[in-house]
C-alpha angles and dihedrals in degrees: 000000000000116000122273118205109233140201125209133192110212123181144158135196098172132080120320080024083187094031096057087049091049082051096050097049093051081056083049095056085066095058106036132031128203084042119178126181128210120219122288109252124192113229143175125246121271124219093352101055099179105087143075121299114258131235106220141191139165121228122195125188148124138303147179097178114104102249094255093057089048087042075062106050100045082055082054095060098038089061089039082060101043107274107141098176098182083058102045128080110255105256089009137114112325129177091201133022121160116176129202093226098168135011101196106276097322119125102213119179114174133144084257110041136012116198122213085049100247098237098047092119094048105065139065095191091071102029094056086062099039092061103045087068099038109020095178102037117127135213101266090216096052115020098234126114133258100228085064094056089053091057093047085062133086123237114283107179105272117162136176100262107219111203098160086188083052117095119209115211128064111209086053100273 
C-alpha cells in the first residue's frame, strides 16, 4: 500500500494534561514517520461542559496501515495511556483522545470509523492547529478549506497552552 498522510487530533483533560500528550506523540513516533505537531492549545470542553479544560494538538504524519489498522492502533495508545473508554462517561474526562481526523483525501463511512471526522469543521479546538500545520489544506468531501470554515465559527475558548518543560516538536526539532 502507498503511504497516506494523516492528521490526528490528540487531546487530554485528566491529569499531565501536556505530559500525556508528550507521551502520546512518542507512541506516535512507532506508527507514523515525517511526523509535525502543532502547538498545544488550552481549550474548554465541548457538549459536556463540566469538566476540566483540554489541552489540545494536531499531529500529521504517514502512514502505510489501512485506517482502520491505524484506527487500531490509536485505540491501542489511548488505553496504553489510561484511556478505559467502557468505563468513562461518553464526552467526558479523558486522559488520552486521539482522533483520525483526516486520511489523506480519502471519504471513508463505515459502522466503525467516519473520515473526514465528522465534526472537523466544528471546532476550533482541532482546526487552529490544523492549520498551523497545513494553512492551505481543503475538506476532501467538499472542496472548501478549512480556514473558511474557522472563520465561519464563533469564538469556543481556545488559548496558547504554555507548558515551557514541554517540547514541541515531535521528531526532535
Amino acid at each position: 500500500m502507498d503511504e497516506v498522510k494523516v492528521y490526528l487530533g490528540v487531546g487530554s483533560n485528566v491529569g499531565d494534561r501536556a505530559a500525556n500528550i508528550k507521551c502520546a506523540c512518542e507512541a506516535l513516533q512507532a506508527v507514523l514517520h515525517g511526523t509535525e505537531q502543532a502547538s498545544l492549545y488550552e481549550t474548554r470542553p465541548r457538549e459536556v461542559v463540566d469538566q476540566p479544560l483540554f489541552v489540545n494538538t494536531v499531529v500529521s504524519g504517514y502512514t502505510s496501515l489501512s485506517a482502520g489498522d491505524l484506527l487500531a492502533r490509536l485505540n491501542e495508545i489511548e488505553a496504553n495511556l489510561g484511556r478505559d473508554r467502557p468505563m468513562e462517561r461518553h464526552k467526558g474526562p479523558r486522559t488520552m483522545d486521539i482522533d483520525l481526523l483526516l486520511y489523506g483525501t480519502e471519504i471513508i463511512e463505515s459502522d466503525d470509523l467516519t473520515v473526514p471526522h465528522p465534526r472537523i469543521c466544528e471546532r476550533k479546538f482541532v482546526l487552529v492547529p490544523l492549520l498551523e500545520l497545513s494553512p492551505t489544506l481543503g475538506h476532501p468531501a467538499t472542496g472548501r478549506t478549512f480556514q473558511s470554515y474557522l472563520e465561519a465559527l464563533e469564538p469556543q475558548g481556545i488559548y496558547y497552552f504554555n507548558a515551557t518543560r514541554y517540547s514541541r516538536g515531535t521528531s526532535g526539532q
